[in-house]
C-alpha positions in Angstrom: 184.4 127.9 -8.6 184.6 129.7 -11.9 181.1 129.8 -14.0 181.5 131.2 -18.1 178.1 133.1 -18.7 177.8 131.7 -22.2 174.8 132.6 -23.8 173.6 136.2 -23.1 170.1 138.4 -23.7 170.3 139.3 -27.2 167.2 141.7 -28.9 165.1 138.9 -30.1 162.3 140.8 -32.5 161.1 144.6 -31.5 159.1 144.5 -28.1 156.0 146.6 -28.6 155.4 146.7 -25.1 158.7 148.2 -24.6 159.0 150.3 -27.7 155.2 152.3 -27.3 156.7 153.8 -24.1 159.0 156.6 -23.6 162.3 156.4 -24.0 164.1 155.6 -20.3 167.1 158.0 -19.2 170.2 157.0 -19.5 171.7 154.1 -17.9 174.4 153.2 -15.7 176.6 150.5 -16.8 178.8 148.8 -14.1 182.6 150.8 -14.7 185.3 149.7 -12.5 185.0 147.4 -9.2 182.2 147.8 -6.8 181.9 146.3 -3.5 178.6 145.4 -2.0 176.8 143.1 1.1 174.4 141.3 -1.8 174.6 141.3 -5.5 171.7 140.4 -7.6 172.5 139.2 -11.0 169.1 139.6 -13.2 166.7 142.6 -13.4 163.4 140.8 -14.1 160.3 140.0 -11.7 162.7 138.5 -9.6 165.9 139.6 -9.3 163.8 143.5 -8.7 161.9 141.9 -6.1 164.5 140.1 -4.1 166.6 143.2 -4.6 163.8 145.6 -3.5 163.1 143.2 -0.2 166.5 142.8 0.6 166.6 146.5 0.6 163.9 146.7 2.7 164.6 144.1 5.5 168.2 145.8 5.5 168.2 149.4 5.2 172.1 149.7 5.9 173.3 147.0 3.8 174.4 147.9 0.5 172.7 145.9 -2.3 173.5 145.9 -6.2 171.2 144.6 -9.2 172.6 144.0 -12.3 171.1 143.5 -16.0 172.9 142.4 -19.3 169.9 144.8 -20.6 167.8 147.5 -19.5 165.0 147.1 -17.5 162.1 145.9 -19.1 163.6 145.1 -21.9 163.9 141.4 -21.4 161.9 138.2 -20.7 159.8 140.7 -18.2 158.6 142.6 -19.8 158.2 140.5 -22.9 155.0 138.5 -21.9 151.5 138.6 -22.5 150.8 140.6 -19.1 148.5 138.4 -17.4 149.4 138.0 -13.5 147.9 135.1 -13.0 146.5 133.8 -10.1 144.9 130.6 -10.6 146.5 127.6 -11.7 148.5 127.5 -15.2 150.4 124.2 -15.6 151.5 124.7 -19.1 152.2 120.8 -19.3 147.9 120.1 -18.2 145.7 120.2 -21.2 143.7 122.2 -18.4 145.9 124.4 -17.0 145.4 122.7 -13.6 147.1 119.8 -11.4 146.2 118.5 -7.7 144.0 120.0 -5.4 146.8 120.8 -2.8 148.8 121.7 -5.3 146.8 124.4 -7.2 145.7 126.0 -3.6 149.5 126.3 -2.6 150.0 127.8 -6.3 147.2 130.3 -5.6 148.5 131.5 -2.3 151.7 131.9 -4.1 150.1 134.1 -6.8 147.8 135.8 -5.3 150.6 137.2 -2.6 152.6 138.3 -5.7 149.9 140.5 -6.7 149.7 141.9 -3.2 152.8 142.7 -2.7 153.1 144.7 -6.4 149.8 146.3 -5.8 150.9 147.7 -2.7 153.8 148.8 -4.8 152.5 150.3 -7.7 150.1 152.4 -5.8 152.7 153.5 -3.3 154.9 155.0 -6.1 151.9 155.8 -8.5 153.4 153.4 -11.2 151.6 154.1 -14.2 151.4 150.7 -16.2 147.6 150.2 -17.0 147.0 148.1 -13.9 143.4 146.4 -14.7 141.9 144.1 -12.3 139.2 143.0 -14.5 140.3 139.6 -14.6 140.7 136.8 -17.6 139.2 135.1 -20.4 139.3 132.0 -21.4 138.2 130.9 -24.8 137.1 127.9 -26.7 136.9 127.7 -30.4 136.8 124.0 -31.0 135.2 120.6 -29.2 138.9 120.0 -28.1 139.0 123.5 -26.0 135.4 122.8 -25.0 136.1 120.2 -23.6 139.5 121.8 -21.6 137.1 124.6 -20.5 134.7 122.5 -18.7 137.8 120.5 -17.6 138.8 123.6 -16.0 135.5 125.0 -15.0 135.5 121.7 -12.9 138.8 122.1 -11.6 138.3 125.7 -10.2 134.6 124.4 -8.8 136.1 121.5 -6.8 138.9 125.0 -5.3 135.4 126.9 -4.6 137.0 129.4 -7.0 134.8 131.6 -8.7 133.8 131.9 -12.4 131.4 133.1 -14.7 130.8 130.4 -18.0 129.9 132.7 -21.0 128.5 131.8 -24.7 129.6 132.8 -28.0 127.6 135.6 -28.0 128.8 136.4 -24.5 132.1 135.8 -25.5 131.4 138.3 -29.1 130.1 140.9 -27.0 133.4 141.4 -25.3 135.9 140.3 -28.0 133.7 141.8 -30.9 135.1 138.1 -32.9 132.3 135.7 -33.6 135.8 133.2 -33.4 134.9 132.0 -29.3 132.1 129.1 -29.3 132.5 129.4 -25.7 134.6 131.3 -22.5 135.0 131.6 -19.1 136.0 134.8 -17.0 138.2 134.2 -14.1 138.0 137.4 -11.9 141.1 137.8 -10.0 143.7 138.3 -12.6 145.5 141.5 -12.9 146.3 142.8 -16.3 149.3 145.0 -17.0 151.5 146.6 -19.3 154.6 144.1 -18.2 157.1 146.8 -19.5 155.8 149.7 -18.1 155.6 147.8 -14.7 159.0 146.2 -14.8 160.5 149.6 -15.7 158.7 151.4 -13.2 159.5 148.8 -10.3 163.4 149.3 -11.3 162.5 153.3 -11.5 161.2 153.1 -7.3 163.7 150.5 -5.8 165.1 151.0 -2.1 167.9 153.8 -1.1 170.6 151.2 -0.6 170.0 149.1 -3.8 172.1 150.3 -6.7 171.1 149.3 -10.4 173.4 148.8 -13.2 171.9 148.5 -16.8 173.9 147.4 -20.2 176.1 145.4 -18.3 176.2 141.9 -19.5 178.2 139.7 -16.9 180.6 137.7 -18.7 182.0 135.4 -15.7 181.2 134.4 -11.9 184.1 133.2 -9.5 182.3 131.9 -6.3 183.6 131.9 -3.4 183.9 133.5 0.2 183.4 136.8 -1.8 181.8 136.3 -4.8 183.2 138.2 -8.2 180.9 139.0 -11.3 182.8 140.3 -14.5 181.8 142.3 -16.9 183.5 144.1 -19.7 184.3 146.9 -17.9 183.8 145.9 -14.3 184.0 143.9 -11.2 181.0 143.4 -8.7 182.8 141.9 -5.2 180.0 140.8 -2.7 179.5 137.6 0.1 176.6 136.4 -1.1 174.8 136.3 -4.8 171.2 135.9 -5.1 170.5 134.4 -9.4 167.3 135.8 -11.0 168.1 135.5 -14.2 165.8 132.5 -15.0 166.5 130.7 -18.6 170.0 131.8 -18.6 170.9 130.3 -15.3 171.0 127.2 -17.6 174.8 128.3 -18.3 175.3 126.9 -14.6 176.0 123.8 -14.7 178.2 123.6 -12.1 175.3 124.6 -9.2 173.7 121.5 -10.3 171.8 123.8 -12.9 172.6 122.5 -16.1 170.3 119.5 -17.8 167.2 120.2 -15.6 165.8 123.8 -17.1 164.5 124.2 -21.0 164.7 127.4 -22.2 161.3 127.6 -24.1 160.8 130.8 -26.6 157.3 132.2 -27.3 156.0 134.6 -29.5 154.0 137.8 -29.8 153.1 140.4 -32.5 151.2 143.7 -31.8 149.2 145.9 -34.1 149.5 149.2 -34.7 146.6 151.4 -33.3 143.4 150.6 -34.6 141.5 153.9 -35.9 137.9 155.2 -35.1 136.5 153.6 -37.7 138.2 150.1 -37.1 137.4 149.9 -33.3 134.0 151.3 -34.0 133.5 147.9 -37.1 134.9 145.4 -34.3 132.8 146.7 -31.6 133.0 144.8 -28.1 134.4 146.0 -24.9 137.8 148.4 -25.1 140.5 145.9 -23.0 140.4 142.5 -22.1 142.4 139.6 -22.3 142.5 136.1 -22.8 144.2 132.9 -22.2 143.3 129.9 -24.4 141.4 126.8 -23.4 144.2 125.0 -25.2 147.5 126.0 -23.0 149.7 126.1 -27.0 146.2 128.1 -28.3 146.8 131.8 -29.0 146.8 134.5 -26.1 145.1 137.5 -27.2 145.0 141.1 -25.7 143.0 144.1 -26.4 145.0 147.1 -25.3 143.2 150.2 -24.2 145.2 152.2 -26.5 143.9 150.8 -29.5 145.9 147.9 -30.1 145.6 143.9 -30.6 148.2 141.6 -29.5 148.6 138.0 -30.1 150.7 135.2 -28.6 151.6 131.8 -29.8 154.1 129.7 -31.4 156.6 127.7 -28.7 160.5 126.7 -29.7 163.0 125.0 -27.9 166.0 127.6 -27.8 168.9 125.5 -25.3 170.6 128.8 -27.1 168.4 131.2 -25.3 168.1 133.7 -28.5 165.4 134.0 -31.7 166.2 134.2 -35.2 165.6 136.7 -38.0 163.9 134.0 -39.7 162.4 132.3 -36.9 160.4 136.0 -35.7 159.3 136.2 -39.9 158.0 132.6 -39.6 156.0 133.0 -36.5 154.7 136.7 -38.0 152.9 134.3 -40.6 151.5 132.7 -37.9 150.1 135.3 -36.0 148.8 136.6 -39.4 146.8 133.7 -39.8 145.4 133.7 -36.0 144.4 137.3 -36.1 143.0 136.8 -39.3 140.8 134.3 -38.0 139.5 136.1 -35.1 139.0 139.6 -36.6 137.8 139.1 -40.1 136.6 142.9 -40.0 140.0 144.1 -39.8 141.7 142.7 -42.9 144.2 145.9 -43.4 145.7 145.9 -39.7 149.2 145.3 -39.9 151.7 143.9 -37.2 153.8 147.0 -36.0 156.1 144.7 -33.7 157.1 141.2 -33.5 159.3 139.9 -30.8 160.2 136.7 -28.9 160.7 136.0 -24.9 162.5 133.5 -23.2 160.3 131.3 -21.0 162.2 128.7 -18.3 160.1 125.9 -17.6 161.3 122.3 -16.2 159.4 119.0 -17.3 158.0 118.5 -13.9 156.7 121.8 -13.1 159.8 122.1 -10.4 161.6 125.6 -9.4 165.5 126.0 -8.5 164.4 128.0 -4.8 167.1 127.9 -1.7 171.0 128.3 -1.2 172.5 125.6 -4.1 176.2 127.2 -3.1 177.6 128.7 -0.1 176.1 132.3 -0.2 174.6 131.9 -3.8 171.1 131.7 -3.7 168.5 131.2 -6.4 165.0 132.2 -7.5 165.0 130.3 -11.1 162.3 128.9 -13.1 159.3 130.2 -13.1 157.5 128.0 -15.4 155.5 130.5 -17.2 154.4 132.6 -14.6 156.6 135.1 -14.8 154.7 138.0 -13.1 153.4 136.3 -10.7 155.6 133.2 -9.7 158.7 135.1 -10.4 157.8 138.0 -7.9 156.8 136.0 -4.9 160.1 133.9 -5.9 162.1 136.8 -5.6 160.7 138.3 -2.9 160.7 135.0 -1.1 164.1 134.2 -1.7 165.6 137.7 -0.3 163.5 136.6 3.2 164.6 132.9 3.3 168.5 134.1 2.9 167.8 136.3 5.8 166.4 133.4 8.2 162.9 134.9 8.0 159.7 132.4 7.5 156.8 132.3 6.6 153.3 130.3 5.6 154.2 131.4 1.7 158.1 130.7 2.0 157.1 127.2 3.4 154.9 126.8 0.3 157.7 127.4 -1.5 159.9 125.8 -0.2 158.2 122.3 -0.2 158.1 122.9 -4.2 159.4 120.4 -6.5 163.3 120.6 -7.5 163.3 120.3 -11.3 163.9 117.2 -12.7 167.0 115.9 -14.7 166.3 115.8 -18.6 167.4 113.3 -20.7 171.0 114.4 -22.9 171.1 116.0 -25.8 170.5 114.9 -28.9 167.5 113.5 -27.2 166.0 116.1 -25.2 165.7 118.5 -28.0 164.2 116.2 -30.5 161.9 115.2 -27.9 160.7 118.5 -26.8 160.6 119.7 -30.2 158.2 117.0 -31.5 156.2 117.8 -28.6 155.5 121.1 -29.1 154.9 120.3 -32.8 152.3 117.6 -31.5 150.6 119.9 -29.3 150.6 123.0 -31.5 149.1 120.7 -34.3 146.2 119.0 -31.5 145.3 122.5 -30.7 144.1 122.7 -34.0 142.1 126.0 -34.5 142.7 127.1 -30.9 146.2 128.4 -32.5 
């Protein structure tokens, strides 16, 4: 079976959280035909942890990863840097869904974060690893009501939570913006480019990585064949992490159930003495609004503010020029809501991210081909969901089980969406209708 890898990672805005660190060394493109036990075709959460497991569970097998991009650079280490581990349905107007359901989706989480804990302090990753938890905050009677909604929901788990007021919520955020919050305590806060790069920097012996190589075509089969421009990747069995671009697939059943969903950040440039000192509050938190199309906002401890909001429908899987300066205005307009006292901060860096959500919260988890497995769709919980997917998905091709692998297993398989032209005028009024009900939240 021949697959045609039409739509490929393009730069989509300038990444701050990729662009403040160091420049990475040099990388190494795939050059002529390599032969390998596994190939791993996506260098994001997942395809770096089922590579890194796969490594692990078999030291003598020789395992490849492979990345249109370089590490970090991508829908990794694009997002807001929240590893979640509570409920997050993005499709709830309170983030959460069933009872069962949200335990199994904390179990899933919260093992995501203890496997890359273990990780990053093995290998001393430095990427501002915070457990200080999340925010959520209210700045209307609509996300008042979604915060007691899911105060409720997290009472009836017997999950912990502190409600705060507005002057609570000022005398962290320094913004008078929050009439109410709520601080979750057990989600991680990163730097999601300075992890993803570091976890591809520490991966096992026997897993090679290839970087800048964008594969062009698949031929499955008893051996498997990726090509790329300038080379040939020959392995048995091919594990796909490379989330909203697995959509190209449509013959693995793939095609017409995932929506390539494209959300937005901008991030200041480094506030000065004076500046931090005028917005007062604490010096890095984050939060996650009680509206789920609201604006994310981060304060970094280095000084800088970034915001997140504004969802499109890209079946194209890339951002415009003019889409980034449109959504620029928006995040103008949010910060300048919530920070008043900083009217001369300007956005260094505005960037787009690919999310891969289906309609009905499902995940493409398990062998859909002879030898080709797949950890797709992560449904906006990229650093957590994606991780234990990936990790999960290395241990289910090798027979292995497990509590959390059953968990995962027993998820639902996305759903089919309607055709085209319908589906995308669908989704698109959608999000319009639910950008415009969040009202001040955005």
């Amino acid at each position: 079976m021949q697959l045609q890898c039409n739509f490929l990672p393009q730069d989509d805005g300038h990444c701050g959280w990729y662009e403040t660190l160091p420049p990475p060394p040099p990388s190494t493109p795939l050059r002529g035909t390599v032969q390998a036990d596994w190939v791993v075709l996506g260098a994001g959460l997942a395809g770096l942890a089922a590579a890194r497991r796969l490594g692990e569970l078999q030291p003598d097998a020789s395992v490849v990863l492979i990345d249109a991009k370089r590490v970090g650079f991508g829908a990794a280490g694009r997002n807001s840097g929240f590893m979640v581990d509570l409920p997050h349905d993005l499709t709830s107007h309170s983030y959460t869904s069933s009872h069962e359901a949200d335990h199994k989706i904390i179990r899933l989480s919260r093992g995501a974060i203890d496997y890359t804990r273990e990780i990053v302090q093995r290998h001393g990753i430095d990427c501002d690893w915070r457990e200080q938890g999340k925010l959520h905050g209210a700045a209307n009677a609509r996300g008042m009501h979604a915060l007691e909604s899911f105060a409720k929901g997290l009472s009836a788990l017997g999950e912990p939570y502190r409600l705060l007021s507005a002057e609570d919520m000022k005398a962290v955020t320094g913004s008078d913006f929050y009439q109410a919050g709520l601080h979750a305590p057990g989600c991680v806060l990163v730097q999601p480019a300075a992890l993803t790069r570091g976890l591809g920097q520490n991966l096992p012996e026997n897993v090679r990585l290839f970087e800048d190589s964008p594969v062009l075509k698949i031929e499955t089969g008893q051996v498997h064949s990726l090509t790329t421009a300038q080379g040939f990747i020959k392995a048995p069995r091919l594990v796909l992490a490379n989330n909203a671009y697995a959509a190209n697939f449509g013959q693995l059943g793939l095609k017409g159930r995932l929506l390539p969903i494209y959300t937005y950040a901008s991030m200041t440039r480094q506030l000065t003495a004076e500046e931090l000192a005028r917005l007062g509050g604490e010096d890095s938190w984050g939060l996650i609004p009680a509206d789920p199309l609201g604006s994310t906002v981060r304060r970094l401890g280095n000084g800088r503010i970034c915001v997140r909001n504004s969802f499109t429908y890209n079946p194209r899987v890339q951002a415009s020029a003019a889409t980034l300066q449109r959504v620029k205005q928006a995040h103008r307009r949010s910060f300048d809501n919530r920070f008043p006292m900083l009217p001369n901060v300007e956005f260094e860096y505005t960037w787009g991210g690919a999310l891969c959500i289906s309609r009905n919260s499902g995940s493409v988890f398990g062998e859909i081909a002879p030898g080709v497995f797949s950890a797709v769709c992560c449904n906006g919980l990229g650093l957590t969901r994606s991780t234990i997917a990936g990790k999960l998905i290395a241990e289910y091709a090798l027979g292995m089980d497990s509590d959390l692998l059953s968990i995962m297993l027993e998820q639902p398989k996305p759903c089919s969406n309607p055709p085209e032209p319908f589906l995308g005028l669908g989704v698109r009024s959608a999000l319009a209708w639910k950008e415009w009900t969040a009202g001040v939240e955005l």
